[in-house]
C-alpha positions as CSV (number, residue, x, y, z in Angstrom):
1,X,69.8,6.5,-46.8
2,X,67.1,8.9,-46.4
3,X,63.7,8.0,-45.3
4,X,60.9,9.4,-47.2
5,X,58.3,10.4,-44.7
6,X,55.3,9.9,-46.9
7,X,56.3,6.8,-48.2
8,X,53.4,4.2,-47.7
9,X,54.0,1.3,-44.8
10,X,55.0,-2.2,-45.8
11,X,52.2,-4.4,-46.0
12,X,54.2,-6.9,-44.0
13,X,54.8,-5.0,-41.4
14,X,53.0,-7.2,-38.1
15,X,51.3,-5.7,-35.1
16,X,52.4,-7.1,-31.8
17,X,49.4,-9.9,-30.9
18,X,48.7,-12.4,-28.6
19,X,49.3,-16.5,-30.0
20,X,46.6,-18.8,-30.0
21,X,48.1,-20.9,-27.5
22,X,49.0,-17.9,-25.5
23,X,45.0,-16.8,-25.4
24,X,43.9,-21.0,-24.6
25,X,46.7,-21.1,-21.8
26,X,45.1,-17.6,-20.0
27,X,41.3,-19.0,-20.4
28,X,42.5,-22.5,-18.7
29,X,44.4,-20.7,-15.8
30,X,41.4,-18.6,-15.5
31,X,39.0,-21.8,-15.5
32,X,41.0,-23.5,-13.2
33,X,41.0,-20.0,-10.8
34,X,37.2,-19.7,-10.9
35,X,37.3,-23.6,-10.0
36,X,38.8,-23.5,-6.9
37,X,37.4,-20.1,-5.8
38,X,33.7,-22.4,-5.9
39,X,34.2,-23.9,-2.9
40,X,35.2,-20.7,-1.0
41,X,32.0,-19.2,-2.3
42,X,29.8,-22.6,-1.1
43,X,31.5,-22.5,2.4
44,X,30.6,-19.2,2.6
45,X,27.2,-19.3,2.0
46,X,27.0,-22.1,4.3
47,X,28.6,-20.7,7.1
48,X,26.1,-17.6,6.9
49,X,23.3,-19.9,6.7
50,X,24.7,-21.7,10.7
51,X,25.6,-17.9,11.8
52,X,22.2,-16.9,10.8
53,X,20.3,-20.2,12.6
54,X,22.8,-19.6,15.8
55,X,21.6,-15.7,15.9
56,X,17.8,-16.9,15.9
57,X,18.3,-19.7,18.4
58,X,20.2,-17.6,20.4
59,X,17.8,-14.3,20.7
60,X,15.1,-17.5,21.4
61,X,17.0,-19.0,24.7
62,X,18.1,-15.1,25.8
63,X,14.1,-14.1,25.1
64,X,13.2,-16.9,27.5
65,X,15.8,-16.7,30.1
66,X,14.8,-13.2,30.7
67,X,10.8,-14.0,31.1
68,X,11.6,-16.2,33.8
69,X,14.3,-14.3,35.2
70,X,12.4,-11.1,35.1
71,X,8.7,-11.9,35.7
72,X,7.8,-9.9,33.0
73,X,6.7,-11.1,29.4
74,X,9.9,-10.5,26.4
75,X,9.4,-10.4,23.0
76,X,11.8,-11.8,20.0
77,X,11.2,-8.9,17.5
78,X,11.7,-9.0,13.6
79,X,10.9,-6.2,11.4
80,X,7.9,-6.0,8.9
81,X,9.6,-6.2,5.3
82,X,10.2,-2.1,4.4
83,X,9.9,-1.1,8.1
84,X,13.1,0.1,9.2
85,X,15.1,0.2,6.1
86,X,17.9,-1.7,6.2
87,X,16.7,-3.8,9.1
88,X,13.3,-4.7,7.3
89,X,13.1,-8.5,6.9
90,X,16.5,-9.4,8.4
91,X,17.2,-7.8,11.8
92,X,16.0,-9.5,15.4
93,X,16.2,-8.2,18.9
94,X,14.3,-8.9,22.2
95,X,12.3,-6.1,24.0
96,X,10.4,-6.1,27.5
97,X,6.6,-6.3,26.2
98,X,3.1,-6.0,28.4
99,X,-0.2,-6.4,26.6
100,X,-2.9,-3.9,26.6
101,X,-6.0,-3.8,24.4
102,X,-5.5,-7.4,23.2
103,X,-1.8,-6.4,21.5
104,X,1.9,-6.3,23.1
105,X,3.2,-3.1,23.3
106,X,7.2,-2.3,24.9
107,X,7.2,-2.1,28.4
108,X,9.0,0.7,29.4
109,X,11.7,1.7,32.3
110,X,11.0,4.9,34.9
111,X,12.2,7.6,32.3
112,X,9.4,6.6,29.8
113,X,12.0,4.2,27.5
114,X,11.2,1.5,25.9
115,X,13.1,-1.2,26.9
116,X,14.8,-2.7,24.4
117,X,17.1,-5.3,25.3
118,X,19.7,-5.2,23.1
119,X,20.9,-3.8,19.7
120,X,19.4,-4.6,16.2
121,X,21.8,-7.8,15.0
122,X,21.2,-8.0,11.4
123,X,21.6,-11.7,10.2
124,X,24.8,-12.2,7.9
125,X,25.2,-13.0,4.0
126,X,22.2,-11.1,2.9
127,X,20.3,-13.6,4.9
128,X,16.4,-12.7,5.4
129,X,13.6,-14.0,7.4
130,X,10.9,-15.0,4.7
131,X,7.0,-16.1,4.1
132,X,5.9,-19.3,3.1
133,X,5.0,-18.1,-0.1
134,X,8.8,-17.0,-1.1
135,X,10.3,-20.2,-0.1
136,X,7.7,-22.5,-1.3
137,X,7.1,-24.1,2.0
138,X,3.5,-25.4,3.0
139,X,4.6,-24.7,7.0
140,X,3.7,-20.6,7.5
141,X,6.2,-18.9,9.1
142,X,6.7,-16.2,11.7
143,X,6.4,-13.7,9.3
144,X,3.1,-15.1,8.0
145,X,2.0,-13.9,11.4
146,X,-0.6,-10.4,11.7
147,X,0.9,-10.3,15.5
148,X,3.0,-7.3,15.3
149,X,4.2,-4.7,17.6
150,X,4.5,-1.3,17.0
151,X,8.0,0.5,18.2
152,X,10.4,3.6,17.0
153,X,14.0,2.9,15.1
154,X,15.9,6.1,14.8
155,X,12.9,8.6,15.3
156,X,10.7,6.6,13.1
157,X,7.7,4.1,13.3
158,X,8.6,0.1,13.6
159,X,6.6,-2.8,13.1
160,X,7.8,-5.7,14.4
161,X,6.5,-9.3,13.8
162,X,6.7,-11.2,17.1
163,X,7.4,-14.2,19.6
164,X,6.5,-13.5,22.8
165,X,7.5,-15.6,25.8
166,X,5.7,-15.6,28.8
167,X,6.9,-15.2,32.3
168,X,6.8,-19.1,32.5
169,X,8.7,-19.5,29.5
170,X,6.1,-20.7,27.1
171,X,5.2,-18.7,24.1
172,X,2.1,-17.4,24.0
173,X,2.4,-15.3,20.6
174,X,1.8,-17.0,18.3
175,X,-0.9,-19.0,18.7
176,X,-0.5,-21.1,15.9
177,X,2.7,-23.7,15.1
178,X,6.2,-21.5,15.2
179,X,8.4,-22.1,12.2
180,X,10.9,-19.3,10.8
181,X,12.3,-19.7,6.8
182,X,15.7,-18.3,6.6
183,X,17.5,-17.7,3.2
184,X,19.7,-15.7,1.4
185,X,17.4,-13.1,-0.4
186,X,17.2,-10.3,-2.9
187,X,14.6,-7.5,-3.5
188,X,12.2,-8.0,-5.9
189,X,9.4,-5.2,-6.0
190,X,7.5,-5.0,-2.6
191,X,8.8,-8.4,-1.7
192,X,12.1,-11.0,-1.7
193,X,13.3,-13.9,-4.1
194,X,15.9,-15.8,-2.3
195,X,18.6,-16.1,-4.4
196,X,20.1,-19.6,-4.0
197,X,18.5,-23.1,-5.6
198,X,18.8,-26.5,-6.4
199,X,17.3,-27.8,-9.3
200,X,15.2,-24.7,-9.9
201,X,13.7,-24.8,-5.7
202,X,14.6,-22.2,-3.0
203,X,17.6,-23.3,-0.7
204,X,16.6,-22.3,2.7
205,X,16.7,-23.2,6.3
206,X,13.0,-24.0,7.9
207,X,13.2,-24.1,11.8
208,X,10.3,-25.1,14.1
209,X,10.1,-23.6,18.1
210,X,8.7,-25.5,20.7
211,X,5.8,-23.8,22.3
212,X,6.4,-24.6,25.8
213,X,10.2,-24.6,26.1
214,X,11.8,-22.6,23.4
215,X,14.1,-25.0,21.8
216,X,14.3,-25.7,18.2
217,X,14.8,-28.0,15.2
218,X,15.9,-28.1,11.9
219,X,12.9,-29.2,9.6
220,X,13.7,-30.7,6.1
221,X,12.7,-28.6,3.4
C-alpha cells in the first residue's frame, strides 16, 4: 500500500507524555530529597557559626600570649567594612602595635616591616563581624568602635578596627565594654543584612571579652 505523503495526520495519533501519577511520584521524591538535604544545610551553618567563634577566641588568647611574652603591646585587627575588599568585615589577624600621637600604629622589625603576625584568616560561611545596628543588639560591638589602625594589604591602604592588649595582658583599646556580633551576612548597599532569622530577628552570635584577662563568653541574644 502506498503512503500518500500529503495525507493529513490522524487526529488520534498521541504524543509520548508523562502520567499524572508519574509527574506526583517525581515531586514526592523530590520533596522527600530537599527534606533530608535541610539538616545538612542547618549543620552547616552551625558548624561555621563554632569555626567562626573558635577563630575569634583564638586570635584573642594568641594576641595576649604574645603581649606578655613579648613586652610589646599586639593588636587583634579586623578590617573596616569596604577596606580590603574581600577581607572587609570578615577577616582578623594580630599585628605588633606601639602608640604615638594618641593612636596605635604597627610596630615594625629592623627592615622597616610592619610586623604582622600572621596571615589574614577570613571567618568561614560568609560569616561577618557586624554593628549593633545590623543585628539588632542594644550591646555595641567592636566594630561600633572609632579606634582604628591604619595598615597596607597588597600595596593598598587598611583600616583596621582594633583590640589591643597590653604588655600585661589587659586590653586597653577599647575603653568601653568588648562585645563582637558574628553572623552570616550579605551586602546590602554600603552596609550588611545578615542573612539567617528566627521569627523575622537576626540569628547571630554575641560574645563579650574580659578586659583584664582576655577570655570570653557567649551572651544570649
Amino acid at each position: 500500500m502506498r503512503v500518500d505523503p500529503y495525507r493529513p495526520a490522524t487526529k488520534n495519533r498521541r504524543v509520548p507524555a508523562f502520567s499524572l501519577i508519574e509527574l506526583l511520584t517525581v515531586i514526592a521524591i523530590i520533596a522527600v530529597l530537599l527534606v533530608a538535604a535541610m539538616p545538612m544545610f542547618s549543620n552547616s551553618a552551625v558548624n561555621a557559626s563554632q569555626a567562626s567563634r573558635e577563630i575569634v577566641k583564638a586570635h584573642l588568647q594568641q594576641a595576649r600570649a604574645h603581649a606578655i611574652a613579648s613586652g610589646s603591646s599586639t593588636a587583634v585587627a579586623i578590617p573596616v567594612l569596604g577596606s580590603g575588599g574581600e577581607l572587609g568585615a570578615r577577616a582578623i589577624s594580630l599585628f605588633e602595635v606601639e602608640k604615638a600621637g594618641g593612636t596605635y600604629t604597627p610596630a615594625k622589625d629592623a627592615n622597616g616591616d610592619e610586623l604582622l603576625l600572621q596571615r589574614w584568616e577570613t571567618l568561614p560561611g560568609n560569616f561577618h563581624f557586624l554593628t549593633a545596628s545590623q543585628v539588632s543588639s542594644g550591646k555595641p560591638t567592636i566594630v561600633d568602635s572609632a579606634d582604628t589602625l591604619q595598615t597596607n594589604y597588597k600595596g593598598k591602604a587598611l583600616t583596621c578596627h582594633l583590640i589591643v592588649f597590653a604588655p600585661n595582658g589587659q586590653i586597653v583599646l577599647p575603653a568601653s565594654e568588648i562585645n563582637i556580633a558574628l553572623a552570616q551576612a550579605a551586602p546590602r548597599g554600603n552596609s550588611l543584612a545578615p542573612t539567617r532569622k528566627n521569627g523575622g530577628s537576626p540569628v547571630f552570635d554575641l560574645i563579650q571579652v574580659n578586659r583584664l584577662t582576655g577570655r570570653t563568653r557567649s551572651i544570649q541574644p
